[in-house]
N, C-alpha and C positions, 0 to 999 in steps of 0.2 A: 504493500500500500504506500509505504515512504517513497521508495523509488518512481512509482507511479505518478505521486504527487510533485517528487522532484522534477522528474520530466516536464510534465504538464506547464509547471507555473517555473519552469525557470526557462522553457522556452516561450512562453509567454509572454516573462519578463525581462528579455533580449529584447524579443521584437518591442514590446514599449520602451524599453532603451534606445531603440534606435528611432523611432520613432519621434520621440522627446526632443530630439536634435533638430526636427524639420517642422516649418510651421503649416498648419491645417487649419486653414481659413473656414471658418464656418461649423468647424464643432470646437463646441463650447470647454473651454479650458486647454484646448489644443493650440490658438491663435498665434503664438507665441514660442519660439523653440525654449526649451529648459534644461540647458545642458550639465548641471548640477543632478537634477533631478533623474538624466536618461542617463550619466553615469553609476549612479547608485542603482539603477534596474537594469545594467547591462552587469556591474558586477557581481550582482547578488543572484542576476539568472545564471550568468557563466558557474556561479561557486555551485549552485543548484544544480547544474546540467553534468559538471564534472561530479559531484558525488552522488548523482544518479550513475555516468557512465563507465566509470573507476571502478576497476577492482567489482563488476558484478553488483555497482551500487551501495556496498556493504557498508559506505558512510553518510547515505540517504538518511536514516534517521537523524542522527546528530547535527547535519546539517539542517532538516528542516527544522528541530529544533531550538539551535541558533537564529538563524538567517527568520524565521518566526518569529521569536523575541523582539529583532531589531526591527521589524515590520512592523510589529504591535506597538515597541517602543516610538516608532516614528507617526503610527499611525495619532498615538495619543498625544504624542506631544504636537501635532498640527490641529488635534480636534480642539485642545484646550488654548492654543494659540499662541506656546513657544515659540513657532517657528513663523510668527505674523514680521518679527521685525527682520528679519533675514529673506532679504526677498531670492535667493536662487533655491532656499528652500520652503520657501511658504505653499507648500502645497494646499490646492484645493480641492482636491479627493484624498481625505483624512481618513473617510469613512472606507473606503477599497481597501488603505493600508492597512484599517484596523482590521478587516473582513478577513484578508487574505494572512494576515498574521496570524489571527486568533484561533483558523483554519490551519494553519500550518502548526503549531502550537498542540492544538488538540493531534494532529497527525502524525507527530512525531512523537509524540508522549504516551499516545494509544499504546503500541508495543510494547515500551518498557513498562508501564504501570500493569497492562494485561500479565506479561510475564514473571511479575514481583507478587502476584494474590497467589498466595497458597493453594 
């Protein structure tokens, strides 16, 4: 399931990585390139994609459990508006961060908490 999920959202979050770099006239929050913003989703899908694809994935877990953290971490601190006076990272999709974190989070933690119950 980790690896799956690595796959999934670390090529996902390539392609919004690169994405972020070019501007898209006409949807809304895209207007503007963000290249703070598409580096930090080009690196974290790259860390995602290689520990999905290494070594049989055997570091998918761990990884979505990190690279989750700091999703959730980023996603909260733009919800509560840390990152309002920093404009390369004031994001205004707090809420995907928070989603796709809190997701990643439970996903990676499933395994280990399943295998710890008696």
């Amino acid at each position: 399931m980790t690896r799956i999920w690595a796959l999934t959202v670390g090529t996902g979050f390539v392609v919004v990585g690169v994405l972020r770099f070019v501007a898209l006239p006409g949807v809304p929050g895209w207007e503007t390139p963000e290249p703070v913003h598409g580096i930090l989703h080009l690196v974290t899908g790259a860390l995602w994609l290689a520990a999905a694809l290494l070594r049989h994935g055997c570091h998918a877990g761990l990884a979505t459990r990190w690279l989750g953290a700091f999703w959730l971490a980023v996603g909260v601190a733009g919800e509560v508006g840390w990152l309002d006076g920093v404009e390369a990272l004031a994001f205004d999709d707090a809420i995907v961060h928070l989603v796709v974190g809190l997701g990643a989070v439970v996903v990676g933690w499933a395994p280990v908490l399943k295998r710890s119950r008696p």
